[in-house]
C-alpha positions in Angstrom: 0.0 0.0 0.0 1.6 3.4 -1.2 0.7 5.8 1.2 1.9 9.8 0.7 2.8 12.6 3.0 3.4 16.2 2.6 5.9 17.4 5.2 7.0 20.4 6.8 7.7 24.2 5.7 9.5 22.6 2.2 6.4 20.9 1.6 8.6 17.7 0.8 6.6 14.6 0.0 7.3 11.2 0.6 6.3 7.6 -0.4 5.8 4.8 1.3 6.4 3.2 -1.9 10.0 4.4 -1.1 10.4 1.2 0.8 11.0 -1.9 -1.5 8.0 -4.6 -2.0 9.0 -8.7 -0.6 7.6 -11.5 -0.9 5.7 -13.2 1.8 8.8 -15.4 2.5 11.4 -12.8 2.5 12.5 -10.6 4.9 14.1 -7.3 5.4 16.8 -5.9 7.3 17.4 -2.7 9.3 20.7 -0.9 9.8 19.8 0.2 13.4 21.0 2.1 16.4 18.3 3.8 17.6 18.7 6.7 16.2 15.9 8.9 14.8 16.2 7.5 11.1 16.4 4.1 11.6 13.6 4.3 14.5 11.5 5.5 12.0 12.2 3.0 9.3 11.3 0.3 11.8 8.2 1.8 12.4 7.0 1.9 8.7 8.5 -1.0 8.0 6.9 -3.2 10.8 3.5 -1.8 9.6 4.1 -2.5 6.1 5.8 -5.7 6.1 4.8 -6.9 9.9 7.2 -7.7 12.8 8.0 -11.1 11.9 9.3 -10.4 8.5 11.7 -7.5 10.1 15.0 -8.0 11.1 17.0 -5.4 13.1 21.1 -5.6 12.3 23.1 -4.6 14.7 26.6 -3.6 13.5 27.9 -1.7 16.7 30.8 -4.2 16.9 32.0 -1.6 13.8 32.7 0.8 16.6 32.5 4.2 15.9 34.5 6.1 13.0 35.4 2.5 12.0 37.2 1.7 14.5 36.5 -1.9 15.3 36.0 -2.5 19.4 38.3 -4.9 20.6 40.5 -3.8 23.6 38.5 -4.8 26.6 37.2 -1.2 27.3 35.8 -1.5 24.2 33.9 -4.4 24.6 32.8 -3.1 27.7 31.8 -0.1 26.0 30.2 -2.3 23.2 28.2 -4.2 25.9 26.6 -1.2 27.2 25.4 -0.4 23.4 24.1 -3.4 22.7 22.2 -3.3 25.6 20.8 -0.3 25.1 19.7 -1.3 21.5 18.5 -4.4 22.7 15.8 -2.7 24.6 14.9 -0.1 21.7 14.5 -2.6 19.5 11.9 -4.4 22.4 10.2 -0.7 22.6 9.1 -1.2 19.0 8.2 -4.9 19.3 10.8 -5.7 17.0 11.4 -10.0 17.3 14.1 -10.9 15.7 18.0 -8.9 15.9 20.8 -9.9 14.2 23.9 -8.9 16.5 27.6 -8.4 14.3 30.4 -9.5 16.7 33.6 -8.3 17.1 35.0 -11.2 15.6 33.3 -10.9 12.2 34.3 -7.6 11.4 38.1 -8.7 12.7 38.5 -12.0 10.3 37.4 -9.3 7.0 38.2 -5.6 7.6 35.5 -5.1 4.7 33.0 -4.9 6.6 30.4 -4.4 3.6 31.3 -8.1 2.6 31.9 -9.5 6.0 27.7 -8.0 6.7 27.1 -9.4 3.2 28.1 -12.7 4.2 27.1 -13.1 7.3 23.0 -11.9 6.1 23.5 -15.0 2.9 24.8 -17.6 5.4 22.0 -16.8 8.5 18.9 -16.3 6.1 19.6 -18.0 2.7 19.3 -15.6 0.7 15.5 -14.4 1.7 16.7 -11.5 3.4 16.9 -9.2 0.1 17.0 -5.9 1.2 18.8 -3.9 4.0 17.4 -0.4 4.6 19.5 2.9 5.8 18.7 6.0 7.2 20.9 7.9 5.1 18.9 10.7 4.2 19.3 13.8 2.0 22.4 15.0 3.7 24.3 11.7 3.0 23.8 11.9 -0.3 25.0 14.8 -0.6 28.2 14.5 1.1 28.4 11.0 -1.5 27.8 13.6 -4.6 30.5 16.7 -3.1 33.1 14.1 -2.5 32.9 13.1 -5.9 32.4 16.2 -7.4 35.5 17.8 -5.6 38.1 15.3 -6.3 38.7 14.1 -2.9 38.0 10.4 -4.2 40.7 11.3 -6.7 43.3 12.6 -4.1 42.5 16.4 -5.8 41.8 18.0 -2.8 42.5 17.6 0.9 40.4 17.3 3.9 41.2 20.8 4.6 40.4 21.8 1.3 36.6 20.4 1.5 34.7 22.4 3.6 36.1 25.9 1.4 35.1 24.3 -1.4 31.9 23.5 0.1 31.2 27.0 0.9 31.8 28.1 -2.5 29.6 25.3 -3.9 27.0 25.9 -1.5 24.0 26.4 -4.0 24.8 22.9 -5.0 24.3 21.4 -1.8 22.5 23.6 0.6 21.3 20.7 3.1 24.9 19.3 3.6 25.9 23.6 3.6 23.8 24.1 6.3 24.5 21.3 8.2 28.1 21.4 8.2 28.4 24.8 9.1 25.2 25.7 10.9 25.6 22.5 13.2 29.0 22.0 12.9 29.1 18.3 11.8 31.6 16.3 10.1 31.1 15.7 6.2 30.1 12.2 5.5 32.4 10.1 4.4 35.6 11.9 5.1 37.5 10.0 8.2 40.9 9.3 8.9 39.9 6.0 10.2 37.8 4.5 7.7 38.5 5.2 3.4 35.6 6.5 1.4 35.2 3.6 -0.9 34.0 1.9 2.4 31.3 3.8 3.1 30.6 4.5 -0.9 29.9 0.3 -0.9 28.2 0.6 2.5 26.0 3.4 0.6 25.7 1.7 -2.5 24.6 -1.8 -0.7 21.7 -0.4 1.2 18.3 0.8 0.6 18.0 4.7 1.6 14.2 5.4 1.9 14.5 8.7 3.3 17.5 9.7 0.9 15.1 12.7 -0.5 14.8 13.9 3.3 16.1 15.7 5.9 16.1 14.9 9.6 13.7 17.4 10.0 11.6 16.2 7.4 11.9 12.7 9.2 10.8 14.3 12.5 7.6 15.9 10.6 6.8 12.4 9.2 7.2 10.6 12.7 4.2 13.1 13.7 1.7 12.3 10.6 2.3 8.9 11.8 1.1 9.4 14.9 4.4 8.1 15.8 6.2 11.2 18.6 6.3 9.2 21.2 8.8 6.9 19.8 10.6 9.8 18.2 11.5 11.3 21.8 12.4 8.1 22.8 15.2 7.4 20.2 18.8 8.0 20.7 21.2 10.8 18.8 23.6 10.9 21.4 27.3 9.1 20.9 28.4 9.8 24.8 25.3 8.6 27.6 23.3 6.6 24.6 20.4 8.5 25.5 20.2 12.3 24.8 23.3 14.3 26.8 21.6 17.6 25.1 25.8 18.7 24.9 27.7 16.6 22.7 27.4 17.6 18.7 25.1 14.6 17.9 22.6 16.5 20.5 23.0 19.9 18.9 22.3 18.3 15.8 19.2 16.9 16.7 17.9 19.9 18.8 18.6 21.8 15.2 16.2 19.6 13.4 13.5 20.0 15.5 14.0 23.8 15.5 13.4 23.7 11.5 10.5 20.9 12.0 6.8 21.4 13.1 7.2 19.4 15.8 8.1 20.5 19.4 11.3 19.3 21.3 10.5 17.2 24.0 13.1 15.3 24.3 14.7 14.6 27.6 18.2 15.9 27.4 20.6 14.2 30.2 22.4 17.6 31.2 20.6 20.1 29.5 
């Protein structure tokens, strides 16, 4: 069923028909931490293809900016995630989770393939699509880094945020975000190369890849969904909401340019 929505002050619509059809054998997988995207894509995607048939990926174990958790502070670290996921993922009924460990992502350092593998060898080949919640800013960042020549070596990782202010018109969502919230352009990372995250981008589904996090906010409330919105997670330091760190700014942005109030509870402020 392809449902429709008009949402916020762009007026941006969006499909459900964004999200890919299965058959009633298959089933489809979620890139998910919690956050507001991927909350959101389990939301629709439990109503459109129903909780059995959803499976929630878990790819912590990735660690963050690449870096794979395996020092024992890490795992304890890691532990603490997982948990926290865990019981997210209960919040919105999801039944089945497929936890990535450590030890997959260590034996193949692509982790594209090693997630690739693992989905073929646990569901036989009936889990055919994994869905991200890269949205409009992601792609983006993809399109800029090509565009510039840092894929090419052309250009530096100094060099990219000049050249994004004098390409600005090109890209205003990714403008804005880097500089009005002071965010980190996708894809560019000491830790992990660009063609990772380009087969990473390529591999998955991106249903909200014509929307912005405000936009996704705005849809969570024509959904009647809110109250799963303020419980999801942008934060990368308490794994709730700190209100402090740069992931919290960025979220407290979004709902500033959405239609929907902020009533999120912020940790320390």
């Amino acid at each position: 069923m392809n449902e429709s929505y008009v949402l916020g002050r762009n007026k941006t619509v969006f499909e459900t028909a964004e999200f890919p059809q299965i058959t009633a054998d298959e089933k489809i997988g979620i890139i998910f931490d919690g956050d507001i995207e991927s909350s959101l894509l389990a939301i629709i995607a439990k109503r459109l293809y129903g909780a059995d048939r959803v499976v929630f990926i878990n790819d912590q174990a990735m660690g963050y900016d690449g870096k794979i958790y395996k020092e024992r502070k890490d795992l304890h670290r890691l532990n603490i995630i997982n948990s926290t996921i865990e019981e997210a993922i209960k919040r919105l009924d999801g039944t089945q989770i497929l936890n990535v460990e450590t030890e997959i992502y260590m034996a193949n350092r692509n982790a594209t393939d090693a997630l690739a593998k693992l989905l073929v060898k646990k569901y036989n080949n009936k889990l055919r699509f994994v869905l991200s919640g890269w949205n409009k800013i992601h792609e983006q960042s993809i399109s800029m880094l090509k565009s510039s020549g840092w894929t090419r070596g052309i250009i530096t990782n100094g060099q990219l945020k000049p050249w994004l202010a004098k390409n600005a018109a090109h890209y205003p969502e990714l403008h804005k975000y880097v500089f009005e919230q002071d965010g980190r352009i996708f894809g560019v990372n000491k830790n992990v190369a660009f063609e990772q995250y380009e087969a990473d981008f390529n591999l998955c589904v991106r249903p909200f890849r014509n929307l912005t996090t405000s936009d996704v906010i705005d849809l969570y409330d024509q959904l009647g969904a809110v109250a799963q919105l303020y419980q999801s997670s942008s934060c990368k330091i308490d794994l709730g909401n700190c209100g402090t760190c740069d992931n919290c700014h960025q979220r407290k942005l979004a709902f500033k340019n959405s239609m929907v109030v902020d009533l999120t509870k912020y940790t320390l402020n």
